[in-house]
N, C-alpha and C positions, 0 to 999 in steps of 0.2 A: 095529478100524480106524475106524470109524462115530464112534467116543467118541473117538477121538484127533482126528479132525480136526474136531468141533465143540468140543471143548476147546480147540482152536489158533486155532478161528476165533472165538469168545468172547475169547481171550487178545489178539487182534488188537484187538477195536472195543474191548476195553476197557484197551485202551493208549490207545488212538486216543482216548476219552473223556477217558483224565487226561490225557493230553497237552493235548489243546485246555483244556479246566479251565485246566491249570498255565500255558497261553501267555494265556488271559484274566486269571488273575491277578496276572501279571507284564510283561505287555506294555508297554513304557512309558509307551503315556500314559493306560493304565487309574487309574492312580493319580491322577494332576491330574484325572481325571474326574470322580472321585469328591470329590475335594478341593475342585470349582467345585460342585458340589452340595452338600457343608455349607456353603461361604460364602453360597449362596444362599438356603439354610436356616436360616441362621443370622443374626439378624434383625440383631445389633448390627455386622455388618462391611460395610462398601463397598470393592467390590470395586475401583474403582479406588484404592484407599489403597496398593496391595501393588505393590511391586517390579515394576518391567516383564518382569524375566523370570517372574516368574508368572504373566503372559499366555500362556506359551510352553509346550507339550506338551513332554515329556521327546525327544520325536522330531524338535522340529524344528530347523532347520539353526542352527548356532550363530551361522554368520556373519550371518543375519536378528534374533538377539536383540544381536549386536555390535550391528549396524546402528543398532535400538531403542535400545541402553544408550547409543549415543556423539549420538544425537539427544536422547535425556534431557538427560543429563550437559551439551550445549548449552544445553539451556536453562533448567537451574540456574543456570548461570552468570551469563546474563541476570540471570534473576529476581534472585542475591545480589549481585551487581554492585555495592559502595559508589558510592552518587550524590554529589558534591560539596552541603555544606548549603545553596549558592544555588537549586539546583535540588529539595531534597527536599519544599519544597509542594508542587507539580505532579506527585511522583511518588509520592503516597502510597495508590494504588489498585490494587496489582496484583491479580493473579487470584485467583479464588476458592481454597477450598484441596483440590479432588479435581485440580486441573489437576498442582499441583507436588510434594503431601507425599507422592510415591512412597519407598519406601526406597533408601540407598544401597547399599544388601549384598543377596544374593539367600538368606543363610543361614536357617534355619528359627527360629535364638534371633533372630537382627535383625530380623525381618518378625515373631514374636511383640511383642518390644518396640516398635517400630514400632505394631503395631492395638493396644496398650494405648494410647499414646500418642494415638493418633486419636480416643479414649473420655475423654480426661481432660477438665477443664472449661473447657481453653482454647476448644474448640468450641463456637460458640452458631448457633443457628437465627434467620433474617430473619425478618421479617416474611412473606417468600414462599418461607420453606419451604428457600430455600438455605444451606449451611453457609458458616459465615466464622471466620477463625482470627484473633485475635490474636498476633501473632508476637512472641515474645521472645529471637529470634535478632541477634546482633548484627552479623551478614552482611547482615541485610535490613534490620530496623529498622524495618519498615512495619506497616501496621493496614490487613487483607486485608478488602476489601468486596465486597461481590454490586455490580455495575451496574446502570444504573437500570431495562436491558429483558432481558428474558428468556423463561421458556417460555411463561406464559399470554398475551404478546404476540403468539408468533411462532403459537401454536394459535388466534388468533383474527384470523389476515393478512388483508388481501386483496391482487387483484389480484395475484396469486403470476406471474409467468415467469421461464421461460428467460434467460439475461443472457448465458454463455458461459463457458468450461473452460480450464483450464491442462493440466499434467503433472500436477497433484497434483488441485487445488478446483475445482469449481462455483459457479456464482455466480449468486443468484436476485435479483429486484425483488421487493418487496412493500410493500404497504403497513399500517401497524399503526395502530391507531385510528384508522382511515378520516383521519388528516391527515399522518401520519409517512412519508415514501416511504424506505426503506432495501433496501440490500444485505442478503442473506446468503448466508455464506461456509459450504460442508461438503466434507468430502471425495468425490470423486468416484467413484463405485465402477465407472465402465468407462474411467474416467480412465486414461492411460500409468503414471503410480506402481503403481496397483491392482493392472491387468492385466499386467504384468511382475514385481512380486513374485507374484502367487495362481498366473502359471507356474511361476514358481521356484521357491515353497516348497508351493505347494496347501493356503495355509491361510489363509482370506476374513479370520477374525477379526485373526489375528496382524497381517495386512499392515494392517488397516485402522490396529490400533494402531500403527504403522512411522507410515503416513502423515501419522493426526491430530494426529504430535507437530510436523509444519511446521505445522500450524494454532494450534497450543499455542504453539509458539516466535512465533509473528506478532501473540497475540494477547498476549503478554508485551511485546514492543518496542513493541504499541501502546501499551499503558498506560504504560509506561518513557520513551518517547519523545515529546515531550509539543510539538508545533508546529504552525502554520495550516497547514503546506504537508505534512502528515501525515496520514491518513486518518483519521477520529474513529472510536471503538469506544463502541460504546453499548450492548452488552452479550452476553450466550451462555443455550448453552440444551445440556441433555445429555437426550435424547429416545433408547429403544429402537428401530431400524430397520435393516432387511437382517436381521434375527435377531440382528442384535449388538447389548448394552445400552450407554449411557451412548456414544451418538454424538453429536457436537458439532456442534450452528452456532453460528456467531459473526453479530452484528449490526453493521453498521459503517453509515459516512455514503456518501449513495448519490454518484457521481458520473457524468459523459457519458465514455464512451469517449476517450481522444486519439487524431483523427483528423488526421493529418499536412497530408492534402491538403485538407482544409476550411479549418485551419488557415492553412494557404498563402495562402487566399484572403481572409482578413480583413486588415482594417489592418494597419497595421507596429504602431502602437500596442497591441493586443490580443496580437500574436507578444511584443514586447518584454515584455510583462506576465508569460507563461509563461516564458521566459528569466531574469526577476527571482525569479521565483516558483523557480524551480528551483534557480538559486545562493543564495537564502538557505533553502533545504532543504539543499546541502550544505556550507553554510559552520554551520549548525546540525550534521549527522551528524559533522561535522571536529573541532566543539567540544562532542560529547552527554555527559549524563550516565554515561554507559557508555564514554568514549573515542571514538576515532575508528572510525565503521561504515560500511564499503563495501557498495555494493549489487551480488552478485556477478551478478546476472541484469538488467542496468540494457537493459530496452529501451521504448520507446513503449508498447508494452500495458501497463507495470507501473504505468503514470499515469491519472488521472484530470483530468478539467476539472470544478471544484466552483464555481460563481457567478464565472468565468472566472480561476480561481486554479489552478495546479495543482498535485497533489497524490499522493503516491504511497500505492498502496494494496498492495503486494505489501510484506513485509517476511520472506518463511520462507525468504531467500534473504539476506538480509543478515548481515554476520560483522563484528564486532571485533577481530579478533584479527589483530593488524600481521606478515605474513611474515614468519618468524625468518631470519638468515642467517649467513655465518662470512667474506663477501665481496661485494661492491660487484656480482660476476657474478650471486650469488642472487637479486638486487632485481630482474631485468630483466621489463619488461612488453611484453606480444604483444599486437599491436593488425591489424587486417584492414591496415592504410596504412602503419604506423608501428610502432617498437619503441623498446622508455626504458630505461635501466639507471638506479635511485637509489641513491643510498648507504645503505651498512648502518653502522647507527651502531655506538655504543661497546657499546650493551646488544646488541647480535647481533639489532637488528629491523631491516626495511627503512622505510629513515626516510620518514613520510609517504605508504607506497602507497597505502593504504585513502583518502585524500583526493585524490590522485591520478589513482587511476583512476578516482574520480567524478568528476572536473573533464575528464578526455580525453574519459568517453564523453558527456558532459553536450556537449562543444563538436564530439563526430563525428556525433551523433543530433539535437542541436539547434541550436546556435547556430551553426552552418553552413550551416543553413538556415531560420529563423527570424530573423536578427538583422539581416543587412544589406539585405535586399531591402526597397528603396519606404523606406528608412528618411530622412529629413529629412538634405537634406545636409551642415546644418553638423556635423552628430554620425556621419559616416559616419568619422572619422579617426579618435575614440573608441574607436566600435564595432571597427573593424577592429585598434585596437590588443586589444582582448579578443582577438579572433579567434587573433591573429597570436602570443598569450603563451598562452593556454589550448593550444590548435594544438600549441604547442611546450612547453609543463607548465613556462613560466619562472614563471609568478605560481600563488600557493594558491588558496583560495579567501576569505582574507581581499583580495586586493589585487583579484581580480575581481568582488566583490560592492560593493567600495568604488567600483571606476569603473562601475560598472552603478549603482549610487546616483547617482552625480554626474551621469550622461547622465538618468536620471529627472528629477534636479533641473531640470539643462537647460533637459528640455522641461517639464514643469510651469510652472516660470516665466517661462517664454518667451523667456530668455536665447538658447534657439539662436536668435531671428531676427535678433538684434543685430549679428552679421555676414553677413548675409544684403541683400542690394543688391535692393528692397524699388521697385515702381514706385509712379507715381502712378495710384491705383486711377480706375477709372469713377465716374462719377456718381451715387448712387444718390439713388428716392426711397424712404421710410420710411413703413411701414404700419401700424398698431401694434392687435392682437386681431382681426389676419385670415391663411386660413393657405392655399395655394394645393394644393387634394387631388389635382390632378390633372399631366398635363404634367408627366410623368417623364421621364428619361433616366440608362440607366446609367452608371457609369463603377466604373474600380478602384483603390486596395479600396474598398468601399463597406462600410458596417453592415445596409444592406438591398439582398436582390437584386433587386429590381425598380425601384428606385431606385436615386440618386446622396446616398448618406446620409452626410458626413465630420463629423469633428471641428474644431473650430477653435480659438485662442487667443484669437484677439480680432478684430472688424469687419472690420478693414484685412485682414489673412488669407484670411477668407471670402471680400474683394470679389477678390480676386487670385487665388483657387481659380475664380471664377465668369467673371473676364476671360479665363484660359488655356483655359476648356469653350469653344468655338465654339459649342455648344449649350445655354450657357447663358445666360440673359434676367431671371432672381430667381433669388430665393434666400432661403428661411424659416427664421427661427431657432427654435429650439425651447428650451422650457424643459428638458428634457433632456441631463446630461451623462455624460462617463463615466468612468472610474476615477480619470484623474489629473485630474477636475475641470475638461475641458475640455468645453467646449457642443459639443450635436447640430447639424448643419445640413443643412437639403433642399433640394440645387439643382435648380433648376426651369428649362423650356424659355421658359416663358412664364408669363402672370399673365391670361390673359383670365377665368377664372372663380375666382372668391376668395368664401370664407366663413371666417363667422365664426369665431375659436376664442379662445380664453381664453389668455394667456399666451404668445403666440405673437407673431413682430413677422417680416412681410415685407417684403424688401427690391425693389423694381423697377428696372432699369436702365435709365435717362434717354435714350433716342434722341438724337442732335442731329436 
């Protein structure tokens, strides 16, 4: 009885033994385990070469490697995108080649053929060590370079902080070779994207690769999409961190936050700048090398102010691809104020939305608020025609960049003063390399806040700005001007203490 039941109980653990055995060697993600350990071992393969789903355990959720395959597959598209030949100088730089020669197929002979492919001698090494492919796709047609900045830039920054976070990135200041100040851009790992896939699926690495491919897509449209009022990319860096290998920053041009209500408070002249700056960014996206590209996340934070230009620096949010439809009903667009129905053309697209719905939110986020206020009366009927056709989606963006052209002309040459009923100014006397430092007074907008600092077209302007101040008595001109070429001026309360300056010419008002 003694030997029957330690024969039973023997019989038990060594069940129990090959049981567990057999579930470690068959468990499914036993095997990719082992399979990220020869590639790791295995000197001649980089691991990002391979198929996105071979980031992915046997175990995990399908719809997270969907997710991956249809963010890929986005930004193939980009990348093979035929560019019209006007445009292929400017766009002969796309990304390196670990960002895009992942495989199309997830099968074991296509991802063989695939990393032979990766070994063949179209791959050469930089100077710094990073791979470049010569492409001889006729999808692309490009000659794949490294940028000019990368790892041993960003490992020797300074001045490293904080800048602030999306849903997805992070965004650092630093400075490279103690004179470069730039952004960099990485995924955020307690960022909302992060932290609601790694609930989802509990798996750090896979989600992170979910993520990086909106940073991959951005850093493609940067290169692709080639204009002043776009953020410059100046290069990337694949560094091991979090325990995950070949994690990406990208390098870009650093810009100031758009702040609405600072903005506010400057001249009409500096608001009208960023409103120029904006429609000829979407009269560019309307007519890009890629087609027409909507910006589906279009708000204030997605901009920058760069030497008072603005410039958008978010693009892992922007789409090409024109709403399909079978009826004039599919086109229609939801706005917080307003709703548009366009027509759907012969091809089943909805005609012109992608340009469209840049030009609504462009005129409910800005030009709404930036265009008419304090602006010069004679161009107020102009202006409010923009308003009143953007407002209502009657003009593209070809015929609102063209009368935003013509109001700059305007005022540049000074034509808006010629109907303008213009008095006879005060007397002035003329002082010519003396400049009055003190005996300020404010007024709005000004260029300085401690000061009464305006722009002017010409003398007669000035003496007319300085007759309407009650508080003002001079007025000094500066050699100083600004964008559209119009001179600085500091009106002053008085003139009792005057020194010398270079270039400088003060005007005094004549008492009777």
């Amino acid at each position: 009885m003694k030997r029957r039941k330690i024969a039973i109980a023997a019989g038990l653990c060594c069940s129990f033994f090959l049981g567990t055995l057999l579930n470690l060697l068959f468990i499914p993600g036993f095997d990719h385990h082992q399979q990220q350990q020869q590639r790791l071992e295995s000197p001649g393969q980089d691991q990002l070469s391979l198929d996105p789903s071979s980031f992915f355990s046997r175990v995990t959720d399908r719809d997270l490697l969907k997710q991956m395959r249809e963010r890929y597959e986005e930004v193939v598209r980009y990348r093979q995108q035929p560019g019209s030949p006007a445009a292929a100088g400017r766009l002969a730089r796309p990304l390196e080649r670990r960002l895009m020669d992942l495989a199309q197929n997830s099968s074991p002979d296509q991802l063989l053929t695939q990393q032979q492919q990766h070994r063949n001698p179209g791959f050469q090494k930089t100077v710094t060590g990073e791979s470049t492919l010569v492409s001889s796709s006729s999808a692309s047609a490009f000659r794949f370079r490294s940028l000019s900045l990368g790892c041993p830039h960003i490992n020797n920054a300074s001045s490293v902080h904080y800048l602030g976070s999306g849903y997805t990135k992070a965004v650092y200041k630093a400075v490279l070779n103690e004179t470069l100040a730039v952004a960099l851009k990485s995924v955020d790992f307690g960022g909302h994207d992060m932290e609601n896939c790694v609930k989802q699926y509990g798996t750090l690495e896979d989600c992170y690769r979910l993520a990086s491919y909106k940073l991959v897509k951005e850093m493609t449209l940067l290169q692709r999409l080639q204009h002043s009022n776009i953020l410059k990319l100046y290069g990337y860096c694949y560094q091991d961190s979090n325990n995950i290998a070949d994690t990406l920053t990208t390098i870009t041009e650093l810009g100031s936050p758009f702040e609405m209500i600072q903005l506010l408070q400057t001249s009409w002249e500096e608001r009208f700048r960023v409103c120029l700056s904006l429609i000829r960014l979407l009269h560019y996206l309307a007519h890009s090398p890629l087609g027409s590209v909507t910006l589906l996340d279009f708000r204030p934070r997605q901009f920058v102010i760069v030497d008072g230009e603005l410039k958008v620096t978010d693009l892992d949010d922007a789409s090409i691809n024109e709403t399909p439809c079978s009826s004039n009903s599919d086109c229609f667009m939801e706005f917080p104020a307003r709703n548009f129905t366009l027509i759907c053309s012969l091809e089943g697209r909805c005609q012109n939305m992608n340009e469209k719905r840049n030009l609504y939110n462009a005129y409910r986020f800005f030009f709404t608020y930036l265009l008419p206020h304090s602006a010069p009366s004679s161009l107020r009927s102009l202006l409010d025609n923009v308003l009143n056709a953007t407002g209502e989606l009657r003009w593209g963006t070809d015929e609102t960049l063209t009368q935003l052209e013509e109001v700059l002309y305007l005022f540049k040459s000074g034509l808006y003063l010629q109907n303008v009923t213009r008095s006879r100014p005060s007397e002035y006397k003329q002082l010519a390399n003396v400049a009055v430092p003190d005996e300020n007074y404010r007024c709005w907008p000004s260029y300085h806040h401690d000061g009464c600092l305006l722009s002017i077209y010409d003398l007669n302007e000035a003496m007319e700005i300085c007759d309407n101040h009650s508080q003002c008595h001079a007025f000094v001109l500066t050699n100083q001007t600004t964008w559209t070429g119009r001179h600085l001026v500091f009106f002053k309360t008085g003139s009792n203490h005057m020194v010398p300056a270079a270039e400088r010419i003060t005007f005094v008002k004549v008492t009777d």
